[in-house]
C-alpha positions as protocol buffer text, in pm:
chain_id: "A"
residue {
  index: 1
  type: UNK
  ca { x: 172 y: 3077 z: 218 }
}
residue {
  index: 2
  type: UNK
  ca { x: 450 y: 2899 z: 421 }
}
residue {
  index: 3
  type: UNK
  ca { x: 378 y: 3140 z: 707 }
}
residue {
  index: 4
  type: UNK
  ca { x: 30 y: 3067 z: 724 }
}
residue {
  index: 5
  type: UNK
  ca { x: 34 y: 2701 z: 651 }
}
residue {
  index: 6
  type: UNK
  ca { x: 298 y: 2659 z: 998 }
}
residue {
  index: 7
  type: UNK
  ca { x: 60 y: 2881 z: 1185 }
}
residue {
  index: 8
  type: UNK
  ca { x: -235 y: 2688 z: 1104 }
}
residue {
  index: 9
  type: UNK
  ca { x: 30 y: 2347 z: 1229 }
}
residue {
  index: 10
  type: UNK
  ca { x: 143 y: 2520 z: 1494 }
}
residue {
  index: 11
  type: UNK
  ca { x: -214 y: 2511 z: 1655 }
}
residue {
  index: 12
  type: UNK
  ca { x: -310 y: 2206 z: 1564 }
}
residue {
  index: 13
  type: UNK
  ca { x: -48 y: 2107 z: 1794 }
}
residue {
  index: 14
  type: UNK
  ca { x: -87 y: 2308 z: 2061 }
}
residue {
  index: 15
  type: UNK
  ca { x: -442 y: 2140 z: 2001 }
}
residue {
  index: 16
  type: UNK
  ca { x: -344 y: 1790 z: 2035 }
}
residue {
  index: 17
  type: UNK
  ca { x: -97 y: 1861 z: 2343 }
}
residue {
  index: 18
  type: UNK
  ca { x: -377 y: 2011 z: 2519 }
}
residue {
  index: 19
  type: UNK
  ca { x: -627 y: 1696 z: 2426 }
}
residue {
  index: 20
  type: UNK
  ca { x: -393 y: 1440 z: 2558 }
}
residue {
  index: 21
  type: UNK
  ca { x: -311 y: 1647 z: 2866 }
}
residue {
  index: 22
  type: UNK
  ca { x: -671 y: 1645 z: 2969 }
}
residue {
  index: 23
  type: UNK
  ca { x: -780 y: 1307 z: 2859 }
}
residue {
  index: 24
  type: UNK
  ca { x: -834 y: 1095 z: 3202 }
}
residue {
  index: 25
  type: UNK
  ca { x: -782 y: 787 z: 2947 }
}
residue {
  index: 26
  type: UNK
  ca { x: -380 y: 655 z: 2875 }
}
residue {
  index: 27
  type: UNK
  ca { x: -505 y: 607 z: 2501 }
}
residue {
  index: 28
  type: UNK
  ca { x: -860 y: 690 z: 2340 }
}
residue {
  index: 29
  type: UNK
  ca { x: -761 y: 346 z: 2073 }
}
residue {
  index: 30
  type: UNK
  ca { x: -1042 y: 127 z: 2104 }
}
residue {
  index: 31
  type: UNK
  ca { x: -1012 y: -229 z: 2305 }
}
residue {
  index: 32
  type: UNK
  ca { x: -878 y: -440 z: 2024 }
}
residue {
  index: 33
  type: UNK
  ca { x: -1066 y: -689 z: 1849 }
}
residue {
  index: 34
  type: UNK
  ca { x: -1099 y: -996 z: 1697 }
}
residue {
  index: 35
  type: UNK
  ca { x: -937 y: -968 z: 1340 }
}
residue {
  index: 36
  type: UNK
  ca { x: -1223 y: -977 z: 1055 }
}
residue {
  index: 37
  type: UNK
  ca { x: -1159 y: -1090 z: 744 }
}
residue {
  index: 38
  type: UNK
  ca { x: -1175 y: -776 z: 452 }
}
residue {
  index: 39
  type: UNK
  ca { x: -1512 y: -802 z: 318 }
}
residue {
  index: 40
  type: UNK
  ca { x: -1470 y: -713 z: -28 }
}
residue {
  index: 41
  type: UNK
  ca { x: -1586 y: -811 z: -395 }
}
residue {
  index: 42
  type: UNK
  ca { x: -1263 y: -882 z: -499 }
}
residue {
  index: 43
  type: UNK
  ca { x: -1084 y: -1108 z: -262 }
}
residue {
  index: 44
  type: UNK
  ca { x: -1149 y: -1288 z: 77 }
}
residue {
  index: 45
  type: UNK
  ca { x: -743 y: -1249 z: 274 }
}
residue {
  index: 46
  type: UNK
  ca { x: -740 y: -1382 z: 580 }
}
residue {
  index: 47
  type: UNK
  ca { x: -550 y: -1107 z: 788 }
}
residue {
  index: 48
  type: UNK
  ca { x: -469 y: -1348 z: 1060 }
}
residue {
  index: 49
  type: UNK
  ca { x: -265 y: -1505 z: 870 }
}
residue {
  index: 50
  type: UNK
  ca { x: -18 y: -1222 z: 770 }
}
residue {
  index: 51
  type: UNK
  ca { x: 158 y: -1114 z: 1091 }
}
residue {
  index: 52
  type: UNK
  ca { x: 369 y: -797 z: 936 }
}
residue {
  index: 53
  type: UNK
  ca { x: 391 y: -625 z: 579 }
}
residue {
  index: 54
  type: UNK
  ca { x: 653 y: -480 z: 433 }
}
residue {
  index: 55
  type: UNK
  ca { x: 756 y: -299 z: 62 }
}
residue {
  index: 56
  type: UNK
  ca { x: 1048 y: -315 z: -140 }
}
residue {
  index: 57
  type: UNK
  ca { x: 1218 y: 18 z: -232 }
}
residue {
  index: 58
  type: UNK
  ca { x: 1062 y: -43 z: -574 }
}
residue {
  index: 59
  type: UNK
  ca { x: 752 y: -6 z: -435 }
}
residue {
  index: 60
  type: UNK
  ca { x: 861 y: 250 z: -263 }
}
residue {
  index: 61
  type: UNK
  ca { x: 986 y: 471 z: -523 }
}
residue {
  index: 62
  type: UNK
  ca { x: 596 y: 464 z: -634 }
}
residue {
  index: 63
  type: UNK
  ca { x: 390 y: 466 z: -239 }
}
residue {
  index: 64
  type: UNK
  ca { x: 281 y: 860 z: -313 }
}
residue {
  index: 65
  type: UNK
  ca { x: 123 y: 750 z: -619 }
}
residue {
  index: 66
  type: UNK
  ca { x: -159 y: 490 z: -689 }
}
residue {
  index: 67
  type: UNK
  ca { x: -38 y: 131 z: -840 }
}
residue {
  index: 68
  type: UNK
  ca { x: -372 y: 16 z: -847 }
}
residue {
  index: 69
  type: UNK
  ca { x: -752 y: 120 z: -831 }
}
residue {
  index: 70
  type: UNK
  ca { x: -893 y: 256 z: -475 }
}
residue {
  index: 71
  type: UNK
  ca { x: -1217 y: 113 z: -555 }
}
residue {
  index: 72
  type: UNK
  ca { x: -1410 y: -212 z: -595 }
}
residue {
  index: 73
  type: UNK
  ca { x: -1718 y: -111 z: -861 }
}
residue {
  index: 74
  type: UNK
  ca { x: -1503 y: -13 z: -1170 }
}
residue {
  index: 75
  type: UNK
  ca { x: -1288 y: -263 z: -1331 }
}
residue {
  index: 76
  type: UNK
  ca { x: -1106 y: -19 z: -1562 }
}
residue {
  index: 77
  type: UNK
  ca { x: -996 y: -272 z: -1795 }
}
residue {
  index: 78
  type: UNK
  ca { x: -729 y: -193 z: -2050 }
}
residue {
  index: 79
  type: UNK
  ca { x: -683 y: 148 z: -1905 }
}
residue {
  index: 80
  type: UNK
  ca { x: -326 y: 363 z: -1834 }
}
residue {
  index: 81
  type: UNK
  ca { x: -301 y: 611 z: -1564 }
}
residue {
  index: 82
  type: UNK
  ca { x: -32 y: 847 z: -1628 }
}
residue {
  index: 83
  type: UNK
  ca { x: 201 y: 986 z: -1297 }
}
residue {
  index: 84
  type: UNK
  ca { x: 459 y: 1285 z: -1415 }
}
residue {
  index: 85
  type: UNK
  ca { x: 729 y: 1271 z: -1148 }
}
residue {
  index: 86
  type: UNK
  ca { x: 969 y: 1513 z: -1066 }
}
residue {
  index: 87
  type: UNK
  ca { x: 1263 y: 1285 z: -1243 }
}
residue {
  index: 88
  type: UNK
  ca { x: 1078 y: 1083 z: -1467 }
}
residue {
  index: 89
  type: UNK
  ca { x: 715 y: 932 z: -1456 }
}
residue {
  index: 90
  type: UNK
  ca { x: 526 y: 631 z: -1412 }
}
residue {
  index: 91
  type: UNK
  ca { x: 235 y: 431 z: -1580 }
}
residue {
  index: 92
  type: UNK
  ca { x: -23 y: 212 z: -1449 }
}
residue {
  index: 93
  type: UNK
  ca { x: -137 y: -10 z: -1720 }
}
residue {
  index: 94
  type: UNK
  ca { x: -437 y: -270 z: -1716 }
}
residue {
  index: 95
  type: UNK
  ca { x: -550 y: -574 z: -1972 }
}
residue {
  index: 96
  type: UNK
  ca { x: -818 y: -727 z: -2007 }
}
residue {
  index: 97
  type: UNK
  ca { x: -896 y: -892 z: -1669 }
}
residue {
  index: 98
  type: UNK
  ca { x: -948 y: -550 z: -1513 }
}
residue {
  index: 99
  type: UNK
  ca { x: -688 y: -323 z: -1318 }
}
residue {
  index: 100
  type: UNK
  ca { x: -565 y: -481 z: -984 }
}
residue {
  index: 101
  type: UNK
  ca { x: -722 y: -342 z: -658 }
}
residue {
  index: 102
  type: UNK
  ca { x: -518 y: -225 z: -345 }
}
residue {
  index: 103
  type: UNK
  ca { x: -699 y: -493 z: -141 }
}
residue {
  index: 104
  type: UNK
  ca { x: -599 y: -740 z: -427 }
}
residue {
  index: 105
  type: UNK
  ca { x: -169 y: -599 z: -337 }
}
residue {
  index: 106
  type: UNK
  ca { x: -286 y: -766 z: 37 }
}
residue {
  index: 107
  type: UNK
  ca { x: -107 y: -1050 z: -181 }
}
residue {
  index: 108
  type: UNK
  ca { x: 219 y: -907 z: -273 }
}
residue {
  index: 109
  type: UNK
  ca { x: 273 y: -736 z: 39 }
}
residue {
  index: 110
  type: UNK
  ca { x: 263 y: -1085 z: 208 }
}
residue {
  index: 111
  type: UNK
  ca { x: 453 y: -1214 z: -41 }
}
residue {
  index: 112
  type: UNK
  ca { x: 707 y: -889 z: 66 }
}
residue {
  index: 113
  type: UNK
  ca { x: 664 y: -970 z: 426 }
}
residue {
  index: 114
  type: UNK
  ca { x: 766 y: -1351 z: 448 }
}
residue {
  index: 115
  type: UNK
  ca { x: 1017 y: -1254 z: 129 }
}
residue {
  index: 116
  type: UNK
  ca { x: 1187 y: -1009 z: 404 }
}
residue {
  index: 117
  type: UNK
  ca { x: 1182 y: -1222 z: 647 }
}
residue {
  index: 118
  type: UNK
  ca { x: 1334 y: -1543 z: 483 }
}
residue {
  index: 119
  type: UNK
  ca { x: 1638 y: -1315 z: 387 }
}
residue {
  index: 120
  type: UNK
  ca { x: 1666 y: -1191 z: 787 }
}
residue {
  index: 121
  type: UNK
  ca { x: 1696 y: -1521 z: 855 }
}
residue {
  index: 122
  type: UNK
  ca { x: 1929 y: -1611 z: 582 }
}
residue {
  index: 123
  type: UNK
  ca { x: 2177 y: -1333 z: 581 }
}
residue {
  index: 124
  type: UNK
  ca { x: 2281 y: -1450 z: 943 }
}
residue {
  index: 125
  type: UNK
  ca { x: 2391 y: -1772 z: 811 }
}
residue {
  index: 126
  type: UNK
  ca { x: 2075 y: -1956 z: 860 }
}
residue {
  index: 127
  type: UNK
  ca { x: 1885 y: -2160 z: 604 }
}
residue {
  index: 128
  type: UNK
  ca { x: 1833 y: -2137 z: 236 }
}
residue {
  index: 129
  type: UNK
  ca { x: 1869 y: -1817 z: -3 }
}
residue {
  index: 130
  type: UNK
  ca { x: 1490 y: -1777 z: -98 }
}
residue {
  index: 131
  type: UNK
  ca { x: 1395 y: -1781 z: -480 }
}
residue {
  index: 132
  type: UNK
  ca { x: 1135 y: -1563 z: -646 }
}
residue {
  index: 133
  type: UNK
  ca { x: 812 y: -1841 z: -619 }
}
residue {
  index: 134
  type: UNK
  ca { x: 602 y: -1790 z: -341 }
}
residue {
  index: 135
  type: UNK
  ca { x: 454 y: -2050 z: -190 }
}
residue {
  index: 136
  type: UNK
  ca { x: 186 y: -1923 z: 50 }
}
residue {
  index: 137
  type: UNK
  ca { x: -1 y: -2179 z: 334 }
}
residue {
  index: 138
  type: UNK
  ca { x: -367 y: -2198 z: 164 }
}
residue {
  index: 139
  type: UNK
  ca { x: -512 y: -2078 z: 460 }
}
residue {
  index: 140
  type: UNK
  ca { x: -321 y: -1750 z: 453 }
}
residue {
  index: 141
  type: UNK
  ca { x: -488 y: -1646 z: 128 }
}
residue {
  index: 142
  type: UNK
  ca { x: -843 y: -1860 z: 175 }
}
residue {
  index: 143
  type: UNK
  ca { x: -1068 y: -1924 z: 458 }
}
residue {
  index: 144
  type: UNK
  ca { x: -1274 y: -2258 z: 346 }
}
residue {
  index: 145
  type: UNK
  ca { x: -1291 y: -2428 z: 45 }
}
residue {
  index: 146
  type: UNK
  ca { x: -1585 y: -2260 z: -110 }
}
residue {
  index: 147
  type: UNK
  ca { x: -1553 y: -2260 z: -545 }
}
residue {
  index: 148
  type: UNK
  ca { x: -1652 y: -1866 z: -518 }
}
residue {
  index: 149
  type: UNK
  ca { x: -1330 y: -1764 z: -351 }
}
residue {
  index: 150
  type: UNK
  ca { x: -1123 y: -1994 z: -531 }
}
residue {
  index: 151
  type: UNK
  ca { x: -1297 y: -1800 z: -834 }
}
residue {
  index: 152
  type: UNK
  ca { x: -1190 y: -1458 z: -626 }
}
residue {
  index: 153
  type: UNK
  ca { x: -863 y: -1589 z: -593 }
}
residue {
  index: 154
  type: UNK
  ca { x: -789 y: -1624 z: -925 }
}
residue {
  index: 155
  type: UNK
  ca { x: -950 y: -1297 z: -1061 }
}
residue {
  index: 156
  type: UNK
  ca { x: -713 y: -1133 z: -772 }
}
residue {
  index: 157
  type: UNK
  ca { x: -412 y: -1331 z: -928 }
}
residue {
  index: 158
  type: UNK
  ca { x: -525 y: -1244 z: -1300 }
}
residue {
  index: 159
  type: UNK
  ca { x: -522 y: -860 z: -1238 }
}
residue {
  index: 160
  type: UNK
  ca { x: -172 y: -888 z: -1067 }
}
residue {
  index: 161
  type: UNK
  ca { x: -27 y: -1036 z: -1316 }
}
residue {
  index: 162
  type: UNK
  ca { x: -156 y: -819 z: -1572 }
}
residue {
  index: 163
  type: UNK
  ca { x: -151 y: -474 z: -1427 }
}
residue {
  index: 164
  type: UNK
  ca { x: 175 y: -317 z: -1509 }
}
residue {
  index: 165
  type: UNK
  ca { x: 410 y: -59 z: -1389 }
}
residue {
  index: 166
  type: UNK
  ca { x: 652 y: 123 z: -1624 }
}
residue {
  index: 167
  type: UNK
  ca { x: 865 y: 362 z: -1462 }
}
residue {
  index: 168
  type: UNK
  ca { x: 1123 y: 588 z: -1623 }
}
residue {
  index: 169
  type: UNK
  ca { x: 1333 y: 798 z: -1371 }
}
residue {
  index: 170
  type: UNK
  ca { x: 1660 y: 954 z: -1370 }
}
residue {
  index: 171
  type: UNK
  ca { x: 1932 y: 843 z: -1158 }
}
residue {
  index: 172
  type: UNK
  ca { x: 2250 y: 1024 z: -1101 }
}
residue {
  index: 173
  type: UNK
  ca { x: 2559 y: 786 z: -1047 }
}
residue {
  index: 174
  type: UNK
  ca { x: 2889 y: 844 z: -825 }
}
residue {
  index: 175
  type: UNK
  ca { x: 3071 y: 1052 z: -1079 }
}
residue {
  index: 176
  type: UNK
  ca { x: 2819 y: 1268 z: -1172 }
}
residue {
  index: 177
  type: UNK
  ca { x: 2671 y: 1115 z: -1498 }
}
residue {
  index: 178
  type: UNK
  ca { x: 2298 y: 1103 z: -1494 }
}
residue {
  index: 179
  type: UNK
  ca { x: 2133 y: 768 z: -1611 }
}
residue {
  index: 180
  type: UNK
  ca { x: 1808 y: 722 z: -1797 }
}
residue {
  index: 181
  type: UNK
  ca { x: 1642 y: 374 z: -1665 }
}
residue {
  index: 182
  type: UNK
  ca { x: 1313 y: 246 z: -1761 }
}
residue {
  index: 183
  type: UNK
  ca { x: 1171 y: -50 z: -1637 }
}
residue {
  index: 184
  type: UNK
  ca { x: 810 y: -233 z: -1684 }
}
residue {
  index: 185
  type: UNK
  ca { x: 708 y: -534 z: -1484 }
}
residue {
  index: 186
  type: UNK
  ca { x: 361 y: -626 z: -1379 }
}
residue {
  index: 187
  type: UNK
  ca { x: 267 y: -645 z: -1002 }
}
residue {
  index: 188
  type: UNK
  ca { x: 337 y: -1015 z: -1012 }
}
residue {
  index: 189
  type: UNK
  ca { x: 532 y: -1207 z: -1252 }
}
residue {
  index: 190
  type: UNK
  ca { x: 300 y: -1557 z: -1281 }
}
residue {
  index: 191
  type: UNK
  ca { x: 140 y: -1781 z: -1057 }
}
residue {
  index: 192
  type: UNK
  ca { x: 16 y: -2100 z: -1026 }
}
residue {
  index: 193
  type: UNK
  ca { x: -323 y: -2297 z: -840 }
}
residue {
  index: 194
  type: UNK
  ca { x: -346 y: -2688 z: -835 }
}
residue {
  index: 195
  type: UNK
  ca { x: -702 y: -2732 z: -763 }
}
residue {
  index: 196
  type: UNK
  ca { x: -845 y: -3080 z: -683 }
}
residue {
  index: 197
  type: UNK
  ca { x: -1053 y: -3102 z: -1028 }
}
residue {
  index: 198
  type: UNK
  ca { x: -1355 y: -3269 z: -884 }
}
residue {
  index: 199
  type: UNK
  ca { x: -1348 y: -3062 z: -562 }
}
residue {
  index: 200
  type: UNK
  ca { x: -1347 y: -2703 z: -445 }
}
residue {
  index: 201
  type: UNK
  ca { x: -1035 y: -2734 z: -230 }
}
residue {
  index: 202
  type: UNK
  ca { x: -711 y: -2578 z: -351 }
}
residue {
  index: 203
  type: UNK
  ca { x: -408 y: -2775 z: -279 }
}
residue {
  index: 204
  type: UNK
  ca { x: -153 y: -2548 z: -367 }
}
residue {
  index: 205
  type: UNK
  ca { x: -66 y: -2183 z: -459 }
}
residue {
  index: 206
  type: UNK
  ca { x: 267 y: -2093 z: -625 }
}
residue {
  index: 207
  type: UNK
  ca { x: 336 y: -1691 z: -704 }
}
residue {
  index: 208
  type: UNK
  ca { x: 634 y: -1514 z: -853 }
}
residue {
  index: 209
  type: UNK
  ca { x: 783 y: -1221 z: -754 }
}
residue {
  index: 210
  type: UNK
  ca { x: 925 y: -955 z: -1038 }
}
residue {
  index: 211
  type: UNK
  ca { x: 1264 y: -972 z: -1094 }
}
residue {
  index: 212
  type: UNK
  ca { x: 1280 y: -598 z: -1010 }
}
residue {
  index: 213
  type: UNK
  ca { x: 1088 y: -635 z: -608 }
}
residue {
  index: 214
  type: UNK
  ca { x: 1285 y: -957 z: -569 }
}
residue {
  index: 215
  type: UNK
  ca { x: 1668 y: -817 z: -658 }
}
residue {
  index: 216
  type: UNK
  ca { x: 1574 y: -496 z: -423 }
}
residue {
  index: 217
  type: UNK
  ca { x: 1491 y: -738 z: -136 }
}
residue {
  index: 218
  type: UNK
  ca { x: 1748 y: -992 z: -204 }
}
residue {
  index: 219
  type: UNK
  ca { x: 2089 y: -865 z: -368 }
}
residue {
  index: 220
  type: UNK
  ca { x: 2076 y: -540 z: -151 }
}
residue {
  index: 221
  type: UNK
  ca { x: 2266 y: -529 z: 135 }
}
residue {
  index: 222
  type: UNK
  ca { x: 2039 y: -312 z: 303 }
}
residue {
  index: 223
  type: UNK
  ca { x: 1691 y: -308 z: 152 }
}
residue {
  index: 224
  type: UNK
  ca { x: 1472 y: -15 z: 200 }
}
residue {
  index: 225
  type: UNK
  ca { x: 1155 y: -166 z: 284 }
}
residue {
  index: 226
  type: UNK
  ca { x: 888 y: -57 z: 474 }
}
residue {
  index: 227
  type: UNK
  ca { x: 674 y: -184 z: 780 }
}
residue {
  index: 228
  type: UNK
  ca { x: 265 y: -191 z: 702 }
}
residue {
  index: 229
  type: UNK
  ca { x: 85 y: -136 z: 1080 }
}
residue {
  index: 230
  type: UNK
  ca { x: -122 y: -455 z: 1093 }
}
residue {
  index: 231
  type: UNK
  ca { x: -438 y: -260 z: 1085 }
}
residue {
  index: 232
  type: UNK
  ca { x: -362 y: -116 z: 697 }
}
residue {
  index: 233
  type: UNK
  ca { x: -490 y: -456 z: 603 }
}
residue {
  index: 234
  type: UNK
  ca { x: -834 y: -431 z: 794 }
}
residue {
  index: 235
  type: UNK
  ca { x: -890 y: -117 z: 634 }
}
residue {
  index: 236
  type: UNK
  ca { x: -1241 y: -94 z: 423 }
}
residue {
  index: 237
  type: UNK
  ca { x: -1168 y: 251 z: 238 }
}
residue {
  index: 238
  type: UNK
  ca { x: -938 y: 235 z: -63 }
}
residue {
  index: 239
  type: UNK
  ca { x: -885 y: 618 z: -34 }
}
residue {
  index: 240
  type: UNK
  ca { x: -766 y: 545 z: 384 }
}
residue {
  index: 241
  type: UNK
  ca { x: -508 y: 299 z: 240 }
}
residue {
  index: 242
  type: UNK
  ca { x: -359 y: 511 z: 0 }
}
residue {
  index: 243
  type: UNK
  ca { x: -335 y: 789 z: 288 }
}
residue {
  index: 244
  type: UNK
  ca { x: -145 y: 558 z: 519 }
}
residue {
  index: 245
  type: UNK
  ca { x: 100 y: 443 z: 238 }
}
residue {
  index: 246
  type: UNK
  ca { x: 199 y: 772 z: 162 }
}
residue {
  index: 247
  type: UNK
  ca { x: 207 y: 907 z: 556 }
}
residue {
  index: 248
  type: UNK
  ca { x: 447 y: 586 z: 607 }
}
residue {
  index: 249
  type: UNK
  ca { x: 665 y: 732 z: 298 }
}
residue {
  index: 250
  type: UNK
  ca { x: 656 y: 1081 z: 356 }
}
residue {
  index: 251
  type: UNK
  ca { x: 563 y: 1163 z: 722 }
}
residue {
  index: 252
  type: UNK
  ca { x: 771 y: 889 z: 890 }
}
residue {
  index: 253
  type: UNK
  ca { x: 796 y: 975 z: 1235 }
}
residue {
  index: 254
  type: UNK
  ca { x: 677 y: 1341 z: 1197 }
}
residue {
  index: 255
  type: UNK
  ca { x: 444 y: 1538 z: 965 }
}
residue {
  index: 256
  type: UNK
  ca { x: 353 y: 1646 z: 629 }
}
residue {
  index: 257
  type: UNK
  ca { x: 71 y: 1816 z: 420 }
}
residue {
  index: 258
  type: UNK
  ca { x: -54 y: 1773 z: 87 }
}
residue {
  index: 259
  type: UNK
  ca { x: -289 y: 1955 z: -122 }
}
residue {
  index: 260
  type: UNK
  ca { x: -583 y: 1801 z: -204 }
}
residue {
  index: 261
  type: UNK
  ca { x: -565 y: 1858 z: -561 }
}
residue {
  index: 262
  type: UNK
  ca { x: -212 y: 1683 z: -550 }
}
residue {
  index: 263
  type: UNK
  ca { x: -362 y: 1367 z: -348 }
}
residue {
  index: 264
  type: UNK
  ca { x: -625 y: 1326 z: -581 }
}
residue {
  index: 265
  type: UNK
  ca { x: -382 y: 1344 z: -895 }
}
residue {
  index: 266
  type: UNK
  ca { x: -187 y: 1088 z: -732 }
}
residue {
  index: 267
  type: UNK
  ca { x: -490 y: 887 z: -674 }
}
residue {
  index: 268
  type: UNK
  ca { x: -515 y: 801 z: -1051 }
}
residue {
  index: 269
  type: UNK
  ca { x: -830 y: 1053 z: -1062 }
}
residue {
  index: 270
  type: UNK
  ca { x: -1096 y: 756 z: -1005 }
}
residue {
  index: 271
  type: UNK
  ca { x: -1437 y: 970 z: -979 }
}
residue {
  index: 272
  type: UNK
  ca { x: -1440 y: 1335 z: -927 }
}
residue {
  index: 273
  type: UNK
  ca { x: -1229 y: 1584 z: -722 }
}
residue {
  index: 274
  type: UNK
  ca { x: -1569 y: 1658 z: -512 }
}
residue {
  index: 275
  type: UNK
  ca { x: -1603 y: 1290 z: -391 }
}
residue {
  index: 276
  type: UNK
  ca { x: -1247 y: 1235 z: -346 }
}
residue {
  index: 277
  type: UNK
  ca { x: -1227 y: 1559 z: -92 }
}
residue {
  index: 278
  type: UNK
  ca { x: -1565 y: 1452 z: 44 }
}
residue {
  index: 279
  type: UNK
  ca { x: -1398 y: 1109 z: 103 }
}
residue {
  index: 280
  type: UNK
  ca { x: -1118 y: 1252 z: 288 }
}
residue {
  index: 281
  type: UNK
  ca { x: -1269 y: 1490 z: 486 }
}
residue {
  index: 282
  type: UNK
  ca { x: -1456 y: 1186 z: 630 }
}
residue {
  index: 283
  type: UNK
  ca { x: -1080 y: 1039 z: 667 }
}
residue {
  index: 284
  type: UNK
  ca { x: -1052 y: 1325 z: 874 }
}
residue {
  index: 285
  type: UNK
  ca { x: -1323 y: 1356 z: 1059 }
}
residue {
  index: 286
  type: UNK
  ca { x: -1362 y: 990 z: 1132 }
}
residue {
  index: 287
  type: UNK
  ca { x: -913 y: 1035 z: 1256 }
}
residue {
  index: 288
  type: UNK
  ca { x: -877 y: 641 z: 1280 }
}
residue {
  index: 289
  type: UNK
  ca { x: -591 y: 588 z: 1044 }
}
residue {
  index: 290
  type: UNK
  ca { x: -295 y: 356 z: 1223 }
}
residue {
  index: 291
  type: UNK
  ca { x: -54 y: 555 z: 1343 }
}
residue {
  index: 292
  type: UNK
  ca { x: -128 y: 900 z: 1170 }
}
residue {
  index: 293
  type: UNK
  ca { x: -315 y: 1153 z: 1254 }
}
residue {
  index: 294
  type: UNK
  ca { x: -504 y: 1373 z: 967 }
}
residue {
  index: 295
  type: UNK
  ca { x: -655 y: 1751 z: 981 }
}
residue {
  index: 296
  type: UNK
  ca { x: -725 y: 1968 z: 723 }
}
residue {
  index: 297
  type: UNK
  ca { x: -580 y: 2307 z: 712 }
}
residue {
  index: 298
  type: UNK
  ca { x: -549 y: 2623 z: 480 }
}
residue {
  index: 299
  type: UNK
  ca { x: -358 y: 2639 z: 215 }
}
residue {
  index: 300
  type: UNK
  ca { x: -302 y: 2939 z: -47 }
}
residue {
  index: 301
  type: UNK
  ca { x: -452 y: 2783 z: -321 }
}
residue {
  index: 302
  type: UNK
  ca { x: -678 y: 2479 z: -161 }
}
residue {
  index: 303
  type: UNK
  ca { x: -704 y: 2296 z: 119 }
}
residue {
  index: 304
  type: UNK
  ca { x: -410 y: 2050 z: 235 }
}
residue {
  index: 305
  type: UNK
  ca { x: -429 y: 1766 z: 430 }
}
residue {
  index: 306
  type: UNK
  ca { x: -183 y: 1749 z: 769 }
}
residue {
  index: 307
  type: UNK
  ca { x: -29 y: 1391 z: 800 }
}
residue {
  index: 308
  type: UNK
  ca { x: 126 y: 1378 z: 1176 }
}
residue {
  index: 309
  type: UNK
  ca { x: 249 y: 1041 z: 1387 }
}
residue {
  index: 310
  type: UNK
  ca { x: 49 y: 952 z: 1651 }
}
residue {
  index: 311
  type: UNK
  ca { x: 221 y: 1064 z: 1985 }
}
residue {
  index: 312
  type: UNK
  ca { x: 138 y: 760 z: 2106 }
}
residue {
  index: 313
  type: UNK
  ca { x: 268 y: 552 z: 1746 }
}
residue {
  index: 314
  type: UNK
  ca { x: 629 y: 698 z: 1806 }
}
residue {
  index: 315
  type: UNK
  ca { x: 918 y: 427 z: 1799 }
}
């Protein structure tokens, strides 16, 4: 299997040298664009706003699997999605308000972002240690006033707060003893809107972290988190974002493959394994994900999908 599997690599990049060679073009990326905002049931983010994302290691730990639902139509209220990890596993578990959407985790990963950036500016010497509330500019969450996405808003904040991720993993410390450590937290720990009561406009939004994101960015010396390419967030296809989380976890700066029975495990199995493969061979046929590149190649038992970095994505 491992023979064939490099073979069938080993000419897909022979492939791509050969396609860039000829190509008259320095880049075949389209012109860029004026950012749109997502449109999506669930919440109206202003990208524009949101200049860089990045994840704690606790997120992290959990990018190859799905934290949240890839699509808009099913609310899969007080649900659990089971992951069985090689040291431990982790559960996805929604109330009443619905499980939270990866479009709806636009909000944490800004909260991550400015978090991240707060504590570059404080470790220097500069400024303030930042706490665990949030306080985002209104119109980096909202564009208008309108009562229906104050209404999205809140559903968003509702499904954060009460999806919730349980991990149980195994850690090994320095002299050898191996440590059992479980942890549960939801997505976000609380928020808060003020809300002009005889108007639509929102006056202020307050958000707090979990203790568990916030003490990996914070109290670290060196936090593992990750940079999002700006164009994850303009992304329309739950299935493409949960591609590019896990190529920016386990391809990096070169390759990787995955079965497609694996990915769609790790999906949280939202509709059948026919759509889901249908879904990503449009991934790869349509090849527009930032900075990866995707193909589908043989595999002994299934297809796998080949994560590279863009050539032109490198550094």
């Amino acid at each position: 299997m491992v023979n064939s599997v490099q073979s069938s690599i080993e000419k897909l990049q022979r492939s791509v040298v050969r396609r860039k060679a000829t190509d008259p073009s320095p880049t075949n990326a389209p012109a860029p664009t004026e950012p749109k905002v997502l449109d999506q049931e669930d919440l109206k983010l202003d990208v524009r706003a949101t200049r860089s994302g990045a994840h704690s290691r606790d997120v992290r730990s959990v990018m190859d699997v799905a934290i949240f639902r890839l699509t808009k139509r099913k609310k899969c209220s007080n649900q659990t999605i089971r992951y069985d990890l090689s040291d431990g596993f982790v559960e996805v578990s929604s109330g009443p308000a619905g499980m939270a959407t990866v479009w709806d985790y636009d909000i944490v990963i800004m909260a991550v972002s400015h978090l991240t950036e707060a504590m570059n500016f404080y470790r220097p010497g500069h400024g303030v240690k930042p706490g665990r509330l949030f306080r985002p500019p209104i119109s980096s969450i909202l564009r208008g006033d309108g009562g229906r996405q104050y209404k999205e808003l809140e559903g968003a904040l509702d499904r954060l707060r009460t999806t919730t991720v349980k991990i149980r993993r195994t850690m090994k410390e320095r002299n050898g003893q191996r440590l059992l450590e479980i942890s549960s937290e939801g997505l976000i720990s609380d928020y808060r809107i003020i809300k002009c009561q005889n108007e639509r406009r929102v006056k202020a939004i307050e958000i707090e972290l979990p203790r568990r994101l916030y003490q990996e960015i914070v109290e670290l010396k060196s936090p593992a988190v990750l940079k999002v390419h700006p164009e994850y967030l303009r992304l329309q296809s739950g299935t493409a974002r949960f591609i590019y989380r896990l190529a920016r976890l386990r391809a990096g700066e070169t390759d990787c493959s995955w079965s497609f029975r694996k990915l769609y495990e790790n999906s949280g199995r939202q509709g059948t394994f026919n759509k889901f493969a249908f879904l990503l061979r449009e991934l790869i046929r349509e090849d527009n994900l930032p900075e990866y590149s995707l193909a589908e190649i043989a595999g002994e038992s299934g297809p796998l999908l080949w994560i590279k970095k863009r050539i032109d994505s490198v550094g």
